[in-house]
Each structure stands twice: as structure tokens, then as C-alpha cells.
PyMOL Python script that loads the backbone (N, CA, C, O; Angstrom):
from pymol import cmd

cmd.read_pdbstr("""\
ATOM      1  N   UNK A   1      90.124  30.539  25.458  1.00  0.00           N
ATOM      2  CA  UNK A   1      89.708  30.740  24.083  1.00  0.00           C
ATOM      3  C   UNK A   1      88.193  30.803  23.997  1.00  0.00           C
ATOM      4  O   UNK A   1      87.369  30.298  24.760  1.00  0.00           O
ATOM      5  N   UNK A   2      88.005  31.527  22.911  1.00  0.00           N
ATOM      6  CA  UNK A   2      86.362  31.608  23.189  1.00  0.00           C
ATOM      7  C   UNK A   2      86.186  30.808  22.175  1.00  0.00           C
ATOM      8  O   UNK A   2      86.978  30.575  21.262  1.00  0.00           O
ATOM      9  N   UNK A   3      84.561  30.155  22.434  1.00  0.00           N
ATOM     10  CA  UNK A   3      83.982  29.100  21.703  1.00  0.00           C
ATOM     11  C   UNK A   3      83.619  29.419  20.154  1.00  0.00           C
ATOM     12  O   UNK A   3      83.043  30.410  19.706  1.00  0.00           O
ATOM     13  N   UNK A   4      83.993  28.581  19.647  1.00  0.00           N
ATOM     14  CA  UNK A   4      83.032  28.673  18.181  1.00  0.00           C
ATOM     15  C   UNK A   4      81.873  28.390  17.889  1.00  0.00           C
ATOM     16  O   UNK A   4      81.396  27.256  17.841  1.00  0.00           O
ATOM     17  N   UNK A   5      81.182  29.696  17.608  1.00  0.00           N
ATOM     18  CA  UNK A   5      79.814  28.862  17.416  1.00  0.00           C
ATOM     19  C   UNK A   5      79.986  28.132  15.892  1.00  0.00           C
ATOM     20  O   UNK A   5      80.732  28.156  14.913  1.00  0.00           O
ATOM     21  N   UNK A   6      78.515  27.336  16.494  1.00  0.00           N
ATOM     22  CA  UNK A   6      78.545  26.111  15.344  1.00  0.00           C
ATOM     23  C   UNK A   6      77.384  26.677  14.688  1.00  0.00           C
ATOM     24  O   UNK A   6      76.440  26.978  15.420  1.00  0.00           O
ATOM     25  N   UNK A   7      77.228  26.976  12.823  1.00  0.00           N
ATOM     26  CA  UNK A   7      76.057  27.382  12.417  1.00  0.00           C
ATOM     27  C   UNK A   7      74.899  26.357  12.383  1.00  0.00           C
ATOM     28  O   UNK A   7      75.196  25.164  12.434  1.00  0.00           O
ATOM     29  N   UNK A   8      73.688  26.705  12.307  1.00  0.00           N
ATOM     30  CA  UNK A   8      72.493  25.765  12.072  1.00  0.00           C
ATOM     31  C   UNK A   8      72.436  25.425  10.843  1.00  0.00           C
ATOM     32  O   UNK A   8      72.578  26.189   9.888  1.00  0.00           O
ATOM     33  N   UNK A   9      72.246  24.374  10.805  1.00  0.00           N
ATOM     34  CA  UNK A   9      71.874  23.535   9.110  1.00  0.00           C
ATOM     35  C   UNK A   9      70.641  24.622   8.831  1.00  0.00           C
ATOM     36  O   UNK A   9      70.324  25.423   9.711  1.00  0.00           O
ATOM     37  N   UNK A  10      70.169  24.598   7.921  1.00  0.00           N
ATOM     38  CA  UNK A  10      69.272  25.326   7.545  1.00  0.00           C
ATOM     39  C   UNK A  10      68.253  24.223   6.626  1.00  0.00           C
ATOM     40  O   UNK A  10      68.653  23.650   5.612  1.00  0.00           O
ATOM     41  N   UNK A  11      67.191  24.100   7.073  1.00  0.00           N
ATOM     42  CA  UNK A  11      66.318  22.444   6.871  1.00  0.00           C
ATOM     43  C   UNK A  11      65.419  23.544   5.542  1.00  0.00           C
ATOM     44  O   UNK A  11      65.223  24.760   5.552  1.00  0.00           O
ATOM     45  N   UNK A  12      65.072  22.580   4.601  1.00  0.00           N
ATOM     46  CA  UNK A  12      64.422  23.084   3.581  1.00  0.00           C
ATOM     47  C   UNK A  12      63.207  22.786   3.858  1.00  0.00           C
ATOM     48  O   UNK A  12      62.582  21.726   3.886  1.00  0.00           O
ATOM     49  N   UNK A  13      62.854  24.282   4.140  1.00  0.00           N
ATOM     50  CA  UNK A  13      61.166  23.927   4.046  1.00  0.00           C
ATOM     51  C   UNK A  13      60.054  23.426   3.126  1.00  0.00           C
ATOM     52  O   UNK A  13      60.259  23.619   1.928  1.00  0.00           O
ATOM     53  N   UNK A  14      58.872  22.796   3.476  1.00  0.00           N
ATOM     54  CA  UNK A  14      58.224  22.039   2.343  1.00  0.00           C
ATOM     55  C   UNK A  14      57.952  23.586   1.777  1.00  0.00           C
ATOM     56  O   UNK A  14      58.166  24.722   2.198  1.00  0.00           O
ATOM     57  N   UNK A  15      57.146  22.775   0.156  1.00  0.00           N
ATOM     58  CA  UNK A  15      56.860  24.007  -0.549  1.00  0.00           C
ATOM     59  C   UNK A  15      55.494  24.504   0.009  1.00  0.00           C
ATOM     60  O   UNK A  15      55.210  25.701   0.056  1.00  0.00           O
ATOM     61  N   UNK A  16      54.705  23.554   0.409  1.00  0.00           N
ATOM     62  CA  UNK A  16      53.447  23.435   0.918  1.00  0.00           C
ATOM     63  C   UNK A  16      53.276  22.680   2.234  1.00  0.00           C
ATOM     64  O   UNK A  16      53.943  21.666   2.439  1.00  0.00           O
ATOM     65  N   UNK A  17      52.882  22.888   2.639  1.00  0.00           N
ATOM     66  CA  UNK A  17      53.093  22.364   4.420  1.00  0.00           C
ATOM     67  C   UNK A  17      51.501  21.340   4.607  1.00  0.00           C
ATOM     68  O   UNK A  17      50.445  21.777   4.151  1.00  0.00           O
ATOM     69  N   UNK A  18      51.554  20.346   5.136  1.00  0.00           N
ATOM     70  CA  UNK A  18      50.286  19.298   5.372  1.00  0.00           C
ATOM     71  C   UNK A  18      49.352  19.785   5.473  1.00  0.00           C
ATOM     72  O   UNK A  18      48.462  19.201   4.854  1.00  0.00           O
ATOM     73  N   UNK A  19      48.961  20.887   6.127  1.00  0.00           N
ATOM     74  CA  UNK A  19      47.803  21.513   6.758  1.00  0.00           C
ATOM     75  C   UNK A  19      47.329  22.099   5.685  1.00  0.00           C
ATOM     76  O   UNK A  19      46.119  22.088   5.912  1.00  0.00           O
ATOM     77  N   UNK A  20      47.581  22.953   3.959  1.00  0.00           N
ATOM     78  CA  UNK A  20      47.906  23.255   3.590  1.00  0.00           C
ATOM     79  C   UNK A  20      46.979  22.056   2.125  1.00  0.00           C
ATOM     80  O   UNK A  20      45.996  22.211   1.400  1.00  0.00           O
ATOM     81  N   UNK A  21      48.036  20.908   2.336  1.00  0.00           N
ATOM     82  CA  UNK A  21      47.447  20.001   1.278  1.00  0.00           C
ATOM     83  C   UNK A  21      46.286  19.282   1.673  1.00  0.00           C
ATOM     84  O   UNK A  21      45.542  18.937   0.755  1.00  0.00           O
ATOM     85  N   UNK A  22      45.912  18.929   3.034  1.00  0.00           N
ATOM     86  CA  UNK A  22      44.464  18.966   3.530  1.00  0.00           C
ATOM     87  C   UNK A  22      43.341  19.611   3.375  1.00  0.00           C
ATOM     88  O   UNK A  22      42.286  19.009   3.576  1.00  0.00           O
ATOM     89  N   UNK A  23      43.342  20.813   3.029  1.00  0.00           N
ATOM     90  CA  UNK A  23      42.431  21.759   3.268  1.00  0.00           C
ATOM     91  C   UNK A  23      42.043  21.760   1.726  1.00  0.00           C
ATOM     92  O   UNK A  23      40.853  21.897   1.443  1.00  0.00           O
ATOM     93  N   UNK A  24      43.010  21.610   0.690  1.00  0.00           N
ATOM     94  CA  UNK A  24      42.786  21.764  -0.374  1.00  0.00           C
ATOM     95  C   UNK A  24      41.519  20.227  -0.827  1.00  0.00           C
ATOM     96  O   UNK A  24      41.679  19.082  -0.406  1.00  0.00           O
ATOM     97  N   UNK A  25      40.522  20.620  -1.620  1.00  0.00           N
ATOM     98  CA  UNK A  25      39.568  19.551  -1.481  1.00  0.00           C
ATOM     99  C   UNK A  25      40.011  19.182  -3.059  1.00  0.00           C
ATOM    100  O   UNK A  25      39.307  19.715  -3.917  1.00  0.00           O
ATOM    101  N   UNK A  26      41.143  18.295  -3.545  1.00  0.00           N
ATOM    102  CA  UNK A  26      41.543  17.509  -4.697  1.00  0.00           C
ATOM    103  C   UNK A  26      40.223  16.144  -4.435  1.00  0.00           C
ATOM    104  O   UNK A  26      39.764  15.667  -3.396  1.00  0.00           O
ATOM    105  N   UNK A  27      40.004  15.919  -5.569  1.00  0.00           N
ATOM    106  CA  UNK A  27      39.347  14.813  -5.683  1.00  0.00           C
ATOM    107  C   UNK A  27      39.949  13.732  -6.764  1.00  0.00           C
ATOM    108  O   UNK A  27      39.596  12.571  -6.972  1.00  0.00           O
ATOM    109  N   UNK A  28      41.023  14.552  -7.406  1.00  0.00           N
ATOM    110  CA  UNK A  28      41.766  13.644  -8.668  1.00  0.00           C
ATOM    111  C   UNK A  28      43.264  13.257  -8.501  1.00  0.00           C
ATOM    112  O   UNK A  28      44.164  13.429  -9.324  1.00  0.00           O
ATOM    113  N   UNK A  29      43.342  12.716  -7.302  1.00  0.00           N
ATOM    114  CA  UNK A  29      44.614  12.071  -6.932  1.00  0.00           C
ATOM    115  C   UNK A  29      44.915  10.985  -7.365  1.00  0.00           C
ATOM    116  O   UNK A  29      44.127  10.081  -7.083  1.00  0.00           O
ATOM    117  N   UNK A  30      45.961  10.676  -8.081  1.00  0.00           N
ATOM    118  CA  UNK A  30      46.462   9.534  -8.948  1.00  0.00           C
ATOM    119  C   UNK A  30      46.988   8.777  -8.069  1.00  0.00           C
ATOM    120  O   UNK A  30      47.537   9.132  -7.026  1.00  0.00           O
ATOM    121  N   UNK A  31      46.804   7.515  -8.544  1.00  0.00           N
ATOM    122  CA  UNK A  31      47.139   6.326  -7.621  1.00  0.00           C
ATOM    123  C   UNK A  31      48.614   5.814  -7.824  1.00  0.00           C
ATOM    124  O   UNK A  31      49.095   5.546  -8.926  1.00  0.00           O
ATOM    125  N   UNK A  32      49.304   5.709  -6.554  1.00  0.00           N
ATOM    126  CA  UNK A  32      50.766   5.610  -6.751  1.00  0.00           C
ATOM    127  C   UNK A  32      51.221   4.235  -7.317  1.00  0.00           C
ATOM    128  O   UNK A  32      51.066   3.140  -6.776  1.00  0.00           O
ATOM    129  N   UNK A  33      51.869   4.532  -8.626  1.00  0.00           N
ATOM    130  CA  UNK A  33      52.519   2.847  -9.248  1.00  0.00           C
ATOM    131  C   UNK A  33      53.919   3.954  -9.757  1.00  0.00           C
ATOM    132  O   UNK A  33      53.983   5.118 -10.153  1.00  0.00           O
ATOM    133  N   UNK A  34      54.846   2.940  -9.510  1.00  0.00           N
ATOM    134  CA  UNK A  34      56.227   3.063 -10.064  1.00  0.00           C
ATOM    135  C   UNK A  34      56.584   3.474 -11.375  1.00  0.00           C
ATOM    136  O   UNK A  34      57.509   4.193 -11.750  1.00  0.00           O
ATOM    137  N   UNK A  35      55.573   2.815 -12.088  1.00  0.00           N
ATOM    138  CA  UNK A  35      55.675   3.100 -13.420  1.00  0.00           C
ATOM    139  C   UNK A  35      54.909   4.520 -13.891  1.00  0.00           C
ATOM    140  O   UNK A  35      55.300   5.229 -14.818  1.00  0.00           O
ATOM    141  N   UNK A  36      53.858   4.754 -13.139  1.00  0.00           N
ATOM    142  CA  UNK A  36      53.167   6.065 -13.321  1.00  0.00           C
ATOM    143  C   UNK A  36      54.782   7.270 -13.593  1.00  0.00           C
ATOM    144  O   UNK A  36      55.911   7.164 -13.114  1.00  0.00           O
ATOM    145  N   UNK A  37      54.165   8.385 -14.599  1.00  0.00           N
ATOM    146  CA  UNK A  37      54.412   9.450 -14.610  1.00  0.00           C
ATOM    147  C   UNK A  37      54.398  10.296 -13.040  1.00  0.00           C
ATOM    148  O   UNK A  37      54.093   9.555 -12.105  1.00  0.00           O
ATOM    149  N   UNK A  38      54.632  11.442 -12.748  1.00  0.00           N
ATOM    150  CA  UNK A  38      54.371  12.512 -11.865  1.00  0.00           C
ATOM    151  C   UNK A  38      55.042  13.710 -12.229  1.00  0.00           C
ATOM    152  O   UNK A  38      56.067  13.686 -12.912  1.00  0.00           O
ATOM    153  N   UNK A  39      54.408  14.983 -11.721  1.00  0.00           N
ATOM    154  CA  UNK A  39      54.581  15.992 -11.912  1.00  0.00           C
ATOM    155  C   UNK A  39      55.106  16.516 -10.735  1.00  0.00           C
ATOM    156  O   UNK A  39      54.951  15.775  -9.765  1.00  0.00           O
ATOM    157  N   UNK A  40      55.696  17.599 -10.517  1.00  0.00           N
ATOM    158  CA  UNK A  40      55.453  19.009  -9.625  1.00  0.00           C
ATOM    159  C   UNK A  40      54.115  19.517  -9.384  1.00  0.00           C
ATOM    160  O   UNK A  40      53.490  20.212 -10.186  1.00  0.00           O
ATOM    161  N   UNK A  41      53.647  19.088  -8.091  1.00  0.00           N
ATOM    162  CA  UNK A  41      52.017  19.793  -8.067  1.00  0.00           C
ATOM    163  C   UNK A  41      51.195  18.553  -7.604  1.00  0.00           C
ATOM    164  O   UNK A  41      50.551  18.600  -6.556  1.00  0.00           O
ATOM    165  N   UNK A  42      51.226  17.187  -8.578  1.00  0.00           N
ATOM    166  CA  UNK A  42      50.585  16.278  -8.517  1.00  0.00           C
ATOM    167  C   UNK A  42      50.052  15.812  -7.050  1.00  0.00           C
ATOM    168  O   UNK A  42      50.837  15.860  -6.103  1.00  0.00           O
ATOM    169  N   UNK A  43      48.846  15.405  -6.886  1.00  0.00           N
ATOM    170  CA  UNK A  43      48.451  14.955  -5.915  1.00  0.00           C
ATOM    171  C   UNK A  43      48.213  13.018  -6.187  1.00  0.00           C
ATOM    172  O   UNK A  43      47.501  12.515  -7.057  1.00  0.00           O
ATOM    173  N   UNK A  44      49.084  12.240  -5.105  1.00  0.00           N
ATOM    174  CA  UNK A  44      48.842  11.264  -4.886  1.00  0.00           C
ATOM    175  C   UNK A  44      48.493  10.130  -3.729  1.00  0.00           C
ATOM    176  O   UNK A  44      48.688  10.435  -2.552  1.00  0.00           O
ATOM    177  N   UNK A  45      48.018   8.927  -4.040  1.00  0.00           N
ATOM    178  CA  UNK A  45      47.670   8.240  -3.159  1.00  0.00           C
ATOM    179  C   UNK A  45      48.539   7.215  -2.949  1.00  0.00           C
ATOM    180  O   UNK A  45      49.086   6.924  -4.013  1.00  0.00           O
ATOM    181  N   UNK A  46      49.032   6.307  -1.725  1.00  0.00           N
ATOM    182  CA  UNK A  46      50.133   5.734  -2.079  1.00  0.00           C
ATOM    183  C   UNK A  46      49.297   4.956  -0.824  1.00  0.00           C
ATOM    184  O   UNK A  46      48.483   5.307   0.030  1.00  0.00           O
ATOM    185  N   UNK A  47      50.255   3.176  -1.371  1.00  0.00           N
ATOM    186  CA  UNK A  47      48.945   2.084  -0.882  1.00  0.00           C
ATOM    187  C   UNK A  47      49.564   1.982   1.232  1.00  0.00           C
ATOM    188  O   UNK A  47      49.021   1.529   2.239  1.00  0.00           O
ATOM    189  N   UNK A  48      50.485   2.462   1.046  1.00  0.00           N
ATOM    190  CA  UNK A  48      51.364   2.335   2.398  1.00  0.00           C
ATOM    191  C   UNK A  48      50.928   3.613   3.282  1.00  0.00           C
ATOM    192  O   UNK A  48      50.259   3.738   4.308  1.00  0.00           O
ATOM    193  N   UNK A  49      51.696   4.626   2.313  1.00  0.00           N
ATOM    194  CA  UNK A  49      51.761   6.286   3.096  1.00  0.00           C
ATOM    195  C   UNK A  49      50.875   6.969   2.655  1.00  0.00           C
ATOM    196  O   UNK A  49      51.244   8.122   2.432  1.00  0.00           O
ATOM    197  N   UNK A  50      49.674   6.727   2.387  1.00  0.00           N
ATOM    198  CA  UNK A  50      48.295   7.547   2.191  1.00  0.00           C
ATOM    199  C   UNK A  50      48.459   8.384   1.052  1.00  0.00           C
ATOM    200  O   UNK A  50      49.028   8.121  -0.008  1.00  0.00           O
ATOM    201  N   UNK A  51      47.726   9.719   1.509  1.00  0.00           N
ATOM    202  CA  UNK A  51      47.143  10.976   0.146  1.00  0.00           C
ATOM    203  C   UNK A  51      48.752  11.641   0.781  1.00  0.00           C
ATOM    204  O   UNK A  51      49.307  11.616   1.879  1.00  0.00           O
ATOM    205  N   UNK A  52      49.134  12.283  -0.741  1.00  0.00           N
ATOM    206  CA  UNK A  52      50.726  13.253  -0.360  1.00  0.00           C
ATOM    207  C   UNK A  52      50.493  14.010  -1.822  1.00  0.00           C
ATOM    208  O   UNK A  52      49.605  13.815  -2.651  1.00  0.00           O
ATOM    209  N   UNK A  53      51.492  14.846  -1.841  1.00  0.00           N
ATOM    210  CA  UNK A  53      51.737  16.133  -2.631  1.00  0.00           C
ATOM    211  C   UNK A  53      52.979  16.231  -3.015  1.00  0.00           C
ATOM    212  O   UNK A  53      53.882  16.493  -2.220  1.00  0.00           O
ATOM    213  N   UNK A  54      53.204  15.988  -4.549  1.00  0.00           N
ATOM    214  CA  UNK A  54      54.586  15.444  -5.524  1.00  0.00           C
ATOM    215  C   UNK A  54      55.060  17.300  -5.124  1.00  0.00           C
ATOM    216  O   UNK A  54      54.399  18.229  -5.588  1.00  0.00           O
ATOM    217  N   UNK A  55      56.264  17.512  -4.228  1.00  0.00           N
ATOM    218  CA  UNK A  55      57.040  18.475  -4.541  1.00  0.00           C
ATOM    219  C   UNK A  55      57.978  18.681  -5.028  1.00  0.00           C
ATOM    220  O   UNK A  55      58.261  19.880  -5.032  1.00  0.00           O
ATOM    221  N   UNK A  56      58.754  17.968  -5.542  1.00  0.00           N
ATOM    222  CA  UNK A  56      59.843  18.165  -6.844  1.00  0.00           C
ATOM    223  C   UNK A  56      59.848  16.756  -7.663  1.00  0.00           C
ATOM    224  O   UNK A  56      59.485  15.662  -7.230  1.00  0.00           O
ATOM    225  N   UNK A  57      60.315  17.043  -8.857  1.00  0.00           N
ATOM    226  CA  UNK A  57      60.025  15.615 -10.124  1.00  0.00           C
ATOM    227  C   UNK A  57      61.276  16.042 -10.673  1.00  0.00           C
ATOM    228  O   UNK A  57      61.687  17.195 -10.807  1.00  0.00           O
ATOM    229  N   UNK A  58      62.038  14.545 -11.087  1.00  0.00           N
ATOM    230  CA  UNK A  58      63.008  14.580 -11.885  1.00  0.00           C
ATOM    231  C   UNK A  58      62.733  13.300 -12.714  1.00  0.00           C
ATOM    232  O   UNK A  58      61.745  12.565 -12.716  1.00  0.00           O
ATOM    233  N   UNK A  59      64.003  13.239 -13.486  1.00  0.00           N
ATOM    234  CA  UNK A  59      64.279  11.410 -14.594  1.00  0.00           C
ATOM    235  C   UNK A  59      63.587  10.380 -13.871  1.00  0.00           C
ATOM    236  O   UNK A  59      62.743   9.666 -14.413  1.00  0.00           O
ATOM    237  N   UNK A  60      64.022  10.246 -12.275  1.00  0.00           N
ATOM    238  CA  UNK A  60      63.730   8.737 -11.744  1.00  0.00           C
ATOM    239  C   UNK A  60      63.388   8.912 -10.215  1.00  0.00           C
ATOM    240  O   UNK A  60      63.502   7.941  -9.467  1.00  0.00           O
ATOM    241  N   UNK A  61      62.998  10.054  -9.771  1.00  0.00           N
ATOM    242  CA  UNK A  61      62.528  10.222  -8.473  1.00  0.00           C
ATOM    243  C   UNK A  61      61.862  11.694  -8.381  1.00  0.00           C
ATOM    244  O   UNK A  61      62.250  12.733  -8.915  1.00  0.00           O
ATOM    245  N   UNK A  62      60.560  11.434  -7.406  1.00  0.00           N
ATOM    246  CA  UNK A  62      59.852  12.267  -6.863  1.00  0.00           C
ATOM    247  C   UNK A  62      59.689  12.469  -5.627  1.00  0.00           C
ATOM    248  O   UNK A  62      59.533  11.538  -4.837  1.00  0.00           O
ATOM    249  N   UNK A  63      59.702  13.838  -5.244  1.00  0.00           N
ATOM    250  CA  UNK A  63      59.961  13.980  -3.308  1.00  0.00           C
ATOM    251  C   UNK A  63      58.603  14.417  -2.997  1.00  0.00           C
ATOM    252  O   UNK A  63      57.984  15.333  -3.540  1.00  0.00           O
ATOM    253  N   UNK A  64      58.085  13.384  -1.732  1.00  0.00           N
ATOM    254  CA  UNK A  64      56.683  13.684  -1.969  1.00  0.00           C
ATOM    255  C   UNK A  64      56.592  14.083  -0.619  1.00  0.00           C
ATOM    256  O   UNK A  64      57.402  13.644   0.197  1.00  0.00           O
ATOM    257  N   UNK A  65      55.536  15.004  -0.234  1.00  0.00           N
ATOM    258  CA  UNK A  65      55.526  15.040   1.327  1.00  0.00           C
ATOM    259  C   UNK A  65      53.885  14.569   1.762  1.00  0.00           C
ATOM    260  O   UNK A  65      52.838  15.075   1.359  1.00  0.00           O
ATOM    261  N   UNK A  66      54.099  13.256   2.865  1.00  0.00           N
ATOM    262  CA  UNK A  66      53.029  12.905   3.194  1.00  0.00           C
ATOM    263  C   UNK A  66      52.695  13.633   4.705  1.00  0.00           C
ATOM    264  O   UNK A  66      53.264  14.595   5.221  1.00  0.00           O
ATOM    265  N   UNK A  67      51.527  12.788   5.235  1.00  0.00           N
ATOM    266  CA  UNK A  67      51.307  13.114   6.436  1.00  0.00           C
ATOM    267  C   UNK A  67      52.547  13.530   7.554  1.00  0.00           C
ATOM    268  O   UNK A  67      52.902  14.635   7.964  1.00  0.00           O
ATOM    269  N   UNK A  68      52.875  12.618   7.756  1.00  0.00           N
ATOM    270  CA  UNK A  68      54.056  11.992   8.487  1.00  0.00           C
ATOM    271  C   UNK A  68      55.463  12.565   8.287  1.00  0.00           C
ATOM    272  O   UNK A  68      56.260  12.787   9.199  1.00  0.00           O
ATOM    273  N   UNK A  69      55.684  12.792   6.882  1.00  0.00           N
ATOM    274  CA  UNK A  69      56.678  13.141   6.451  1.00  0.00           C
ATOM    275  C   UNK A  69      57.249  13.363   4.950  1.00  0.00           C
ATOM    276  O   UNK A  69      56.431  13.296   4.032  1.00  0.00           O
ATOM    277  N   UNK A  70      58.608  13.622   4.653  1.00  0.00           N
ATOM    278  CA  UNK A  70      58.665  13.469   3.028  1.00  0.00           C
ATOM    279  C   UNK A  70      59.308  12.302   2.805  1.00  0.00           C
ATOM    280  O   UNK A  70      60.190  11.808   3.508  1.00  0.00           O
ATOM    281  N   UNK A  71      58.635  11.686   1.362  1.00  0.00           N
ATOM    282  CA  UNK A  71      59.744  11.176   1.038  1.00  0.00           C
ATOM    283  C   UNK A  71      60.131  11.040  -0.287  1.00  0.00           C
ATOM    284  O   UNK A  71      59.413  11.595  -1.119  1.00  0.00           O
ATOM    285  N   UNK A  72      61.171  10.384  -0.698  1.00  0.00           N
ATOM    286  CA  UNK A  72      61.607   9.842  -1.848  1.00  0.00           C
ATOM    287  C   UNK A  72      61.284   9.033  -2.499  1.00  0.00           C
ATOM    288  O   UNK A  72      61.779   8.002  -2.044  1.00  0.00           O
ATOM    289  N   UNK A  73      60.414   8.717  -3.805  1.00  0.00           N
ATOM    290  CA  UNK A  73      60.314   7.934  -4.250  1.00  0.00           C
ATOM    291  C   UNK A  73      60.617   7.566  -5.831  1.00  0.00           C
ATOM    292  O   UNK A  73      60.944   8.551  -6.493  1.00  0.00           O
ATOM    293  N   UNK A  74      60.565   6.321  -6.544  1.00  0.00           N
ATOM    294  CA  UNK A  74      60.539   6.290  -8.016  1.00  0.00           C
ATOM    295  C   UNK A  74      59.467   6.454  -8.625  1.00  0.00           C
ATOM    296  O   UNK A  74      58.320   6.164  -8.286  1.00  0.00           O
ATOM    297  N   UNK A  75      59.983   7.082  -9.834  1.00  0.00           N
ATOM    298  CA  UNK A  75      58.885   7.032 -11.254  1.00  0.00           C
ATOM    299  C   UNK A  75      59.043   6.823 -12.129  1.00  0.00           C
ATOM    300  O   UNK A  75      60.240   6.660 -12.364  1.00  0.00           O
ATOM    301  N   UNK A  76      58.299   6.682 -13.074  1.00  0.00           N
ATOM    302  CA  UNK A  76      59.065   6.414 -14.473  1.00  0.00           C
ATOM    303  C   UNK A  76      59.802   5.125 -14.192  1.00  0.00           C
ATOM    304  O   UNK A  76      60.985   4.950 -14.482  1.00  0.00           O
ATOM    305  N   UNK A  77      59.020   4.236 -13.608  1.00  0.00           N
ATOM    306  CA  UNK A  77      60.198   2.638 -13.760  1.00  0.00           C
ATOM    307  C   UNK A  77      59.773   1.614 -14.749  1.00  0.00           C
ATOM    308  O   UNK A  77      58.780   0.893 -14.651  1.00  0.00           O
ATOM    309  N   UNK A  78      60.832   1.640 -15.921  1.00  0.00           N
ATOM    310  CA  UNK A  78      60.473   0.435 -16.724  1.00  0.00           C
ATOM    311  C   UNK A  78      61.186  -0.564 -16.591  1.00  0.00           C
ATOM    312  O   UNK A  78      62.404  -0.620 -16.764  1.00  0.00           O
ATOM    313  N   UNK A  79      60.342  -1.563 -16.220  1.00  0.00           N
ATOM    314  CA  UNK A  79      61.322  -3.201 -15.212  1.00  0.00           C
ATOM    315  C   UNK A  79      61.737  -3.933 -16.601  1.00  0.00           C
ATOM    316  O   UNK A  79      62.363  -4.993 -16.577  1.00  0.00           O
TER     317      UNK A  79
END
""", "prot")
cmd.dss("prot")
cmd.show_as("cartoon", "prot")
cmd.util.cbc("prot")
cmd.orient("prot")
């Protein structure tokens, strides 16, 4: 029997790639708190994972991509 191929996941590329949000010279990066707002676009600073770039915003999470990597985080948290 012949083999099945297996398809490739297909990985979502960032919208903007590190090299990309480096080069760009932001000087008005908002400082990351839970409770802060964020946008699509936003540039932030975060006290753990450094300077990153808000690429998608919803109700209660923002996907941010840092140096290192992306990630997930909250916004909009009222404790």
C-alpha cells in the first residue's frame, strides 16, 4: 500500500516579524499592566518579556509577539 502523506500544519505567520518591530524607532510604548487597554498595532513594554508588538486585541486577551516569541496575554482586567 502506498503511504499517506501527512499534510503540514500551516503555522500563522506574525503580522510583523521582530526584525521588523526593531527597526521601527517607537518611542511611545505603553507600559504593560493588566488593567491597561490595548490595541492592534500598540507597542508595549512588559516588566518580564521586554518591548513587543500587540498583534491581535479582543474582550480579554492580546497576542503579543516579543523577542523570543508570541504570546498571550490579559487586558482589560477589572479585579
Amino acid at each position: 500500500m502506498a503511504e499517506k502523506k501527512r499534510r503540514k500544519r500551516r503555522v500563522k505567520k506574525p503580522v510583523v516579524d521582530w526584525e521588523r518591530v526593531t527597526l521601527m524607532h517607537h518611542t511611545d510604548f505603553k507600559t504593560y499592566k493588566m488593567k491597561e487597554e490595548f490595541e492592534k498595532g500598540d507597542y508595549l513594554v512588559h516588566a518580564s518579556f521586554g518591548r513587543g508588538f500587540v498583534e491581535e486585541s479582543n474582550q480579554k486577551n492580546i497576542e503579543v509577539l516579543f523577542e523570543d516569541k508570541k504570546r498571550i496575554l490579559m487586558h482589560r482586567y477589572a479585579a
